[in-house]
C-alpha positions in Angstrom: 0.0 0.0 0.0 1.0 3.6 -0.7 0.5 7.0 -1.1 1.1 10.2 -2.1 1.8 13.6 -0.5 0.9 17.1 -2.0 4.1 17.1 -4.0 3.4 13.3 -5.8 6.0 11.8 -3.5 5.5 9.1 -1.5 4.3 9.4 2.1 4.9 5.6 2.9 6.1 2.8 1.8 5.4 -1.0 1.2 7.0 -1.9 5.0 5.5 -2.2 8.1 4.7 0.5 10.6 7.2 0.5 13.9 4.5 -1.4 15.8 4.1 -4.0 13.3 1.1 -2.9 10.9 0.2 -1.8 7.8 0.8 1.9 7.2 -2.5 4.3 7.9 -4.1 5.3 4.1 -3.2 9.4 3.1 -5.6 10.6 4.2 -5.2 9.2 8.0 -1.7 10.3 7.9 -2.9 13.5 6.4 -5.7 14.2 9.4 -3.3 12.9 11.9 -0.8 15.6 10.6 -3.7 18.2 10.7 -3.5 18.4 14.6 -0.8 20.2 14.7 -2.7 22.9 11.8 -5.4 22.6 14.8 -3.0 23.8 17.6 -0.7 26.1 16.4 -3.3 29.1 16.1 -2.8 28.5 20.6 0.6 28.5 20.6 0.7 31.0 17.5 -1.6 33.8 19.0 -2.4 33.4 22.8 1.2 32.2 24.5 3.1 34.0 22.2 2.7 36.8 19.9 -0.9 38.5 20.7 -2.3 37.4 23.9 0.5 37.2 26.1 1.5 40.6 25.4 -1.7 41.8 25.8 -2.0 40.3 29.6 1.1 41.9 30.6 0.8 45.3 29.1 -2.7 46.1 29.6 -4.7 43.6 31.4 -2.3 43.3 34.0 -1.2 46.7 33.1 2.9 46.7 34.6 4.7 45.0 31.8 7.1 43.2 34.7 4.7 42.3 36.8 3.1 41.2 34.3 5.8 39.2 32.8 6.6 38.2 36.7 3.1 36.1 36.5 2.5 34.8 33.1 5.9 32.9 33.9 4.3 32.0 37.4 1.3 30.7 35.5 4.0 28.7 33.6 6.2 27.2 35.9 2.5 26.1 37.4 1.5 24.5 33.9 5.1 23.0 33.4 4.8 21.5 36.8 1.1 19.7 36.2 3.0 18.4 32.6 6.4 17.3 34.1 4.4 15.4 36.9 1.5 13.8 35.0 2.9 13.1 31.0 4.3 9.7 31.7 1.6 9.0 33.6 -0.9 9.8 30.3 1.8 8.1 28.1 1.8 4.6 30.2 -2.0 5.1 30.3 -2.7 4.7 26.8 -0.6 2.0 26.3 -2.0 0.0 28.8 -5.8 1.2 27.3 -5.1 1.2 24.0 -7.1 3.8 22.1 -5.5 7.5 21.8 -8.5 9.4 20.1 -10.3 9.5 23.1 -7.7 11.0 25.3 -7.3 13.6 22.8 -10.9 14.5 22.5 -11.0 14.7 26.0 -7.8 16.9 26.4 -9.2 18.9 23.7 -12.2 20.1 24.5 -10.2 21.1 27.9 -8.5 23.8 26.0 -11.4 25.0 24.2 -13.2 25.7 27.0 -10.4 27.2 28.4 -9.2 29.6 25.6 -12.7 30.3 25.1 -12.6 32.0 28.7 -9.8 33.8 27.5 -12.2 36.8 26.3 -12.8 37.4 29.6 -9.3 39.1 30.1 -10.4 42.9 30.3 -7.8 45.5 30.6 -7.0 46.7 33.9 -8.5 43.3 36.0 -8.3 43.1 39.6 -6.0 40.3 41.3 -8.8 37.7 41.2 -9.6 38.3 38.1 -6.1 38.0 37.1 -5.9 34.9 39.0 -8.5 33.3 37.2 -7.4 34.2 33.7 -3.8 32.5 34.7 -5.9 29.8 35.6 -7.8 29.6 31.9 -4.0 30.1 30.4 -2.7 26.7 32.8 -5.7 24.8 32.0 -5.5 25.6 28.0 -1.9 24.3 28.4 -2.4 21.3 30.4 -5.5 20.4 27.4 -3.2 21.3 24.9 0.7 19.6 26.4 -1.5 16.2 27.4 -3.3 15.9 24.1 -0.2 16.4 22.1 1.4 14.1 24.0 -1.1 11.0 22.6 -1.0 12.4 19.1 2.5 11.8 19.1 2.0 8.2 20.7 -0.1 7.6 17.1 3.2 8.3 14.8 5.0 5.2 14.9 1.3 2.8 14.0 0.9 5.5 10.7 4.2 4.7 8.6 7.1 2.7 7.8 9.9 3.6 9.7 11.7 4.9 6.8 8.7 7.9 6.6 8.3 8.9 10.3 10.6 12.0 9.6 9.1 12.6 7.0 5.4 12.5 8.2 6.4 14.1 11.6 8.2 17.2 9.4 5.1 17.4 7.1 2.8 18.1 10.3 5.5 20.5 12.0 5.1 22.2 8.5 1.2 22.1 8.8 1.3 23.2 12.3 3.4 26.0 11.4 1.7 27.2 8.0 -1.6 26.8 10.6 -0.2 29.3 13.0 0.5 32.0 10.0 -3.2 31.9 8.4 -4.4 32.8 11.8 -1.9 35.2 12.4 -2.5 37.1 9.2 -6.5 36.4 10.0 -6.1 38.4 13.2 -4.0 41.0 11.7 -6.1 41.9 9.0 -9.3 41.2 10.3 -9.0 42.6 13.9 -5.8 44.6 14.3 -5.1 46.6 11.5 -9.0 48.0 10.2 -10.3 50.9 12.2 -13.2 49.0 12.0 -12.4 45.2 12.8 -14.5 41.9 12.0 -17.9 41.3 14.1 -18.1 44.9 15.3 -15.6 44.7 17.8 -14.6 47.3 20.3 -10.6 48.5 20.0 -11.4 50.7 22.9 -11.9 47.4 25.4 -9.4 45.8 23.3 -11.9 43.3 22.0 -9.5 42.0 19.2 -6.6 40.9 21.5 -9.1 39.0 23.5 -11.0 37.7 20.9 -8.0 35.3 19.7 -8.8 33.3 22.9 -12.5 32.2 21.3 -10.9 32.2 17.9 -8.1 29.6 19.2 -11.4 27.5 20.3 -13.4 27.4 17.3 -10.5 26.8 15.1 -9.3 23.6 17.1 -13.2 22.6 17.2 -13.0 22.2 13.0 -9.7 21.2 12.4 -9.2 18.4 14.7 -12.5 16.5 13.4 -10.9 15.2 10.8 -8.1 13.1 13.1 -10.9 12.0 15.0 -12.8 10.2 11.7 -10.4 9.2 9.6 -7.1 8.1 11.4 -6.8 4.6 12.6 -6.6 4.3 16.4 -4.9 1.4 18.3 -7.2 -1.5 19.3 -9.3 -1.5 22.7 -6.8 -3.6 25.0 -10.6 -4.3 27.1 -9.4 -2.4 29.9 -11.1 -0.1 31.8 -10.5 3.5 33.4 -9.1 2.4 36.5 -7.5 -0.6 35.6 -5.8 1.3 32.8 -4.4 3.8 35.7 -3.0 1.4 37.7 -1.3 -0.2 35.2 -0.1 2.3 33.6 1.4 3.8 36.6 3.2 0.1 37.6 4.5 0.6 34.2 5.7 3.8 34.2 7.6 2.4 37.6 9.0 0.3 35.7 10.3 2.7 33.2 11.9 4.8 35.6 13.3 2.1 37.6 15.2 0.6 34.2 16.3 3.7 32.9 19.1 2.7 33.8 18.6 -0.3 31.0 18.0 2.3 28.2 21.3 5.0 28.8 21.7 5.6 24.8 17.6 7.1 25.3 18.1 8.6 28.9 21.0 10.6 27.4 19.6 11.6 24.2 15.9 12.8 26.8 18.1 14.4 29.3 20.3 16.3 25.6 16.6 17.3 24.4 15.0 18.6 27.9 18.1 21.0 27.8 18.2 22.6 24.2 14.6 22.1 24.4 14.6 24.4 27.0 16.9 27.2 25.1 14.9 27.1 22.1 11.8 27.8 23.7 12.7 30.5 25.4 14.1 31.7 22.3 10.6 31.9 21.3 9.3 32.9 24.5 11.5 36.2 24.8 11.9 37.2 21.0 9.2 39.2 20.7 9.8 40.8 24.2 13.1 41.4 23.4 11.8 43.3 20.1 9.3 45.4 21.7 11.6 46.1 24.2 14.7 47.3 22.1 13.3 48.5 19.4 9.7 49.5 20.4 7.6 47.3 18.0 4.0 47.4 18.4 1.6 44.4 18.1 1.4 44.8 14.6 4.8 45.1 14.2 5.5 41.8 15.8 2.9 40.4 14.5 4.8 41.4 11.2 7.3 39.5 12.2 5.6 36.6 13.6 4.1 35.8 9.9 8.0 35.8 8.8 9.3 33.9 11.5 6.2 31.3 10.6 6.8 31.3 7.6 10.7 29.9 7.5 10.0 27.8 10.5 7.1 26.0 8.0 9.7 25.6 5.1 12.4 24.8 8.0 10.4 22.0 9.2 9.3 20.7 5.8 12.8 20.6 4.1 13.8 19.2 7.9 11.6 16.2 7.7 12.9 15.1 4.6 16.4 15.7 6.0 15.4 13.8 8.8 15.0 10.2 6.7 18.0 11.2 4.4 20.9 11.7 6.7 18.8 10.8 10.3 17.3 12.0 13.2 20.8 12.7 15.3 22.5 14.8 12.4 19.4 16.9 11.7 18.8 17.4 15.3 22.8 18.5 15.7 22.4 20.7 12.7 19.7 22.3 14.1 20.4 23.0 17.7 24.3 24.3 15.9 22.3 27.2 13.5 20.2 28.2 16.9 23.2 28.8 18.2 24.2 31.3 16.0 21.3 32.7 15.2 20.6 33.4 19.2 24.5 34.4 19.5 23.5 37.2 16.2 20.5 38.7 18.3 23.1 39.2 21.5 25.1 41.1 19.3 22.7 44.1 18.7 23.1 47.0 20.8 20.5 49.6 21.4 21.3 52.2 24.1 21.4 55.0 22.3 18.1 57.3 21.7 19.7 58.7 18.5 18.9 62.7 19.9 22.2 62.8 21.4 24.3 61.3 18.0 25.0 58.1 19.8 25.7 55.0 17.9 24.9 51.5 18.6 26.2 48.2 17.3 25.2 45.0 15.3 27.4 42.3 15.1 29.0 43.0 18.5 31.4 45.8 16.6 29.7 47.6 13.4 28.4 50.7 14.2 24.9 52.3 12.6 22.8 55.3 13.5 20.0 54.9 15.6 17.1 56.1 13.3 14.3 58.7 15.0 11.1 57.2 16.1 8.3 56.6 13.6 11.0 55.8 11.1 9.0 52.3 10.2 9.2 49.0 10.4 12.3 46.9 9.5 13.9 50.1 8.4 17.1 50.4 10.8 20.6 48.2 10.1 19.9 46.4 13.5 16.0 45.7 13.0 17.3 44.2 9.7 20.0 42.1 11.4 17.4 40.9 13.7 15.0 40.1 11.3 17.7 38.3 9.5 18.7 36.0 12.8 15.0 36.1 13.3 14.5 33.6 10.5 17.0 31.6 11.6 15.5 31.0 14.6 12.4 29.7 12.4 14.6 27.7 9.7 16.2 26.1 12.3 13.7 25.4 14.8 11.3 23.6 12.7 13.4 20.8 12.5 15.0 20.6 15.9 11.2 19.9 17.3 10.3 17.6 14.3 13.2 15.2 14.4 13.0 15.0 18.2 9.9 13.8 18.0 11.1 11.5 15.5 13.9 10.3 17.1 12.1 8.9 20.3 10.7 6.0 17.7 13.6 5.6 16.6 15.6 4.8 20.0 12.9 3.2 22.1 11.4 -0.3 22.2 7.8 -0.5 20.2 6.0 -2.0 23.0 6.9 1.2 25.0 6.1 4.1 22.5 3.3 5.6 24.7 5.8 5.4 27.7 8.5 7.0 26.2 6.3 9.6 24.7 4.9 10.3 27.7 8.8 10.9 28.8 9.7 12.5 25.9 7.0 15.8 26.9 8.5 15.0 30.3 11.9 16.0 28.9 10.2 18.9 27.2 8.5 20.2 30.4 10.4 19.0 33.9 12.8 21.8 33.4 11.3 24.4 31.0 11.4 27.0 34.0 15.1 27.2 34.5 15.6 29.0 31.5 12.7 31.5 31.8 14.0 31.9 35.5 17.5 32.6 34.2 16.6 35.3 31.7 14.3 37.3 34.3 17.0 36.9 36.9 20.0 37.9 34.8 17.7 40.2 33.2 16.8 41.8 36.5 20.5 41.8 38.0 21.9 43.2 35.0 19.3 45.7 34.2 19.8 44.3 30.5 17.9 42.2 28.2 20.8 41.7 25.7 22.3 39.7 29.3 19.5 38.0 29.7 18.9 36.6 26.5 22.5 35.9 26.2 21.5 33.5 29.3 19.7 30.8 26.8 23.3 30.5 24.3 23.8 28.2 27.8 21.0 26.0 27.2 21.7 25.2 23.3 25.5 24.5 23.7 24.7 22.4 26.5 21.9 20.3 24.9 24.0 20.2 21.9 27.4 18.7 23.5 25.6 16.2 25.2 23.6 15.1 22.2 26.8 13.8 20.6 27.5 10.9 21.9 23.8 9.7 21.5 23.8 6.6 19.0 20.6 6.5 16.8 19.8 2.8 17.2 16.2 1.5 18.7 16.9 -0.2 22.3 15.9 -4.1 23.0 14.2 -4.3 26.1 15.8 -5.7 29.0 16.2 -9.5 29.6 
């Protein structure tokens, strides 16, 4: 059996699937790769380039104490995921079925990014309380069901496509997250008059990408649901499923020890993860905050930075099955490095009144240009813009062929497990490097410090990942 992609080339092959069946039909593999279209727009506009903004400049209203408790409410959500993933990972494979965790995991952060519109500038502290709340909850629905959407991977191809598959969806999830970015943008931010009537004054279109996130996960994951093929019933129940799940996720952890070549390559990921998302996390801060860029402007910038990271994680897939998951991974994590090393380099201290100069590139010099100048119009914007997209090339495949590499290391039997540890490697420590950037931030009184902070993270993930072997691990006699 086997079919095609957009492009006439082959999405899988004659073999067998990693867990020893025949590989899913397109369009299984094609709706399966369509939850990532149906999750970005979260990731995309809420935690990162219109929401979150908008909660700590005008709904909180102090843009560090702001700051100060989104990353509360995200150590709190990171927590909740590094505690309970394996636990949802040994779970399934114990019940059998994913579709349903999903579903259920789903509708969790529907109803919770729907409550997002109730985030009205200026908010009193309960208020603000319970909005964190919404934001943890949407996380938790969206981290858990991601978690058994990636347990479905190795039952859809031939080992020889899972890069290629996983890659396509990165690319899906990414092009997802720049149609509603450009939606927003032109239909809410950017009119004088946006869609539905709504009010700029009350800041109605921030808040509306909360509901928006909703509906848009509501049509665009029915598709997984009725047409991919789910693992068989295993005839167990809730509980039973639990308890099972949790003796085997004992057992995981207690022969780690069994599985070094995986425990290395888990503990590598959990630490570059942790850099490159908090590349992400502070770009656009550190944007607004050196060069003054609006939400439009960043939103500007989002759509580029979307747009390479789509291409990034398509070419990336197919990079993935030519040369493996280890090389691409190494490549990767090597051009984050530089690209996060380029943004260090730009200096802006000067207010350009006074003829002071600043620097890109740690030692060329520019004119800082007057406000109101535009957008992208200044040597250093241009340099940053330039890294920028890096950042999106590069990080495309560095998630994609993680993901991929976990089926290739670990045994079949234990995909769910491992998945489960894989977000686990993802989550247990994504505060440390948010914590380091606010603290060196704060100590230094400098951004460009604090951002320097996550070069840390990548080197390290990235000199431990090289002595990872990329071979699949027989379980322990």
């Amino acid at each position: 059996m086997t079919a095609a992609d957009e492009s006439g080339n082959d999405i899988q092959d004659d073999g067998l699937t990693v867990t020893g069946v025949m590989p899913a039909p397109r369009l299984g593999q094609f709706s399966w790769a369509l939850f990532d279209w149906a999750n970005q727009p979260y990731f995309t506009l809420v935690t990162t380039f219109i929401f979150a903004p908008y909660f700590t400049s005008h709904v909180v209203g102090n843009a560090i104490r702001g700051q100060e408790l989104w990353g509360y409410g995200q150590a709190v959500a990171g927590l909740c995921i590094a505690l309970l993933s394996p636990v949802m990972g040994a779970m399934a494979d114990a019940s059998g079925p994913r579709k349903p965790w999903i579903l259920a995991f789903q509708a969790l952060c529907v109803v919770a990014c729907a409550g997002l519109w109730l985030a009205v500038p200026g908010a009193g502290e309960r208020d603000l309380i319970l909005i964190l709340g919404l934001v943890v909850l949407a996380s938790l629905g969206a981290e858990f069901a991601t978690v058994f959407n990636n347990a479905m991977l190795p039952g859809l191809v031939s080992q020889a496509r899972l890069g290629r598959l996983s890659g396509y969806a990165w690319a899906l999830g990414y092009l997802g997250g720049l149609v509603s970015l450009g939606f927003v943008l032109g239909g809410f931010s950017l009119p004088e008059v946006p869609l539905f009537g709504l009010d700029k004054a009350s800041h109605e279109h921030d808040r509306m990408v909360g509901p928006l996130s909703a509906s848009w996960m509501i049509i665009f994951i029915m598709p997984l649901m009725l047409f991919t093929p789910d693992a068989p019933a295993s005839g167990m129940g809730a509980a039973r499923a639990a308890r099972q799940g949790l003796r085997q996720l004992a057992g995981t952890l207690g022969s780690l020890r069994h599985y070094r070549n995986v425990m290395l390559f888990l503990i590598a990921r959990m630490i570059y993860f942790d850099g490159l998302s908090a590349v992400f996390a502070f770009g656009g801060i550190y944007a607004a905050g050196i060069f003054g860029w609006t939400t439009t402007n960043l939103g500007v910038f989002g759509i580029i930075l979307i747009i390479f990271a789509a291409i990034g994680a398509f070419v990336g897939g197919r990079l993935d099955d030519r040369i493996g998951s280890k090389r691409t991974i190494l490549l990767a994590v090597a051009g984050l490095i530089v690209a996060t090393l380029g943004i260090v380099s730009i200096t802006v201290d000067g207010l350009g009144s006074d003829g002071r100069r600043d620097t890109v590139l740690f030692f060329i010099q520019y004119a800082v240009a007057p406000p109101g100048e535009g957008m992208f119009t200044t040597l250093a914007e241009q340099i940053f813009l330039v890294f920028g997209i890096m950042i999106g090339i590069f990080g495309g495949p560095a998630q994609a062929a993680s993901r991929t590499m976990v089926s290739r290391l670990v045994p079949v039997d234990k995909i769910g497990e491992f998945y489960g540890l894989y977000a686990l490697s993802g989550k247990a420590t994504a505060f440390i490097a948010p914590l380091a950037v606010g603290l060196i931030t704060g100590m230094t009184q400098s951004q460009r410090a604090g951002i320097a902070a996550i070069l840390v993270f990548l080197t390290l993930g990235l000199l431990l990942m090289l002595p990872v072997r990329e071979e699949r691990a027989n379980r322990p006699a």
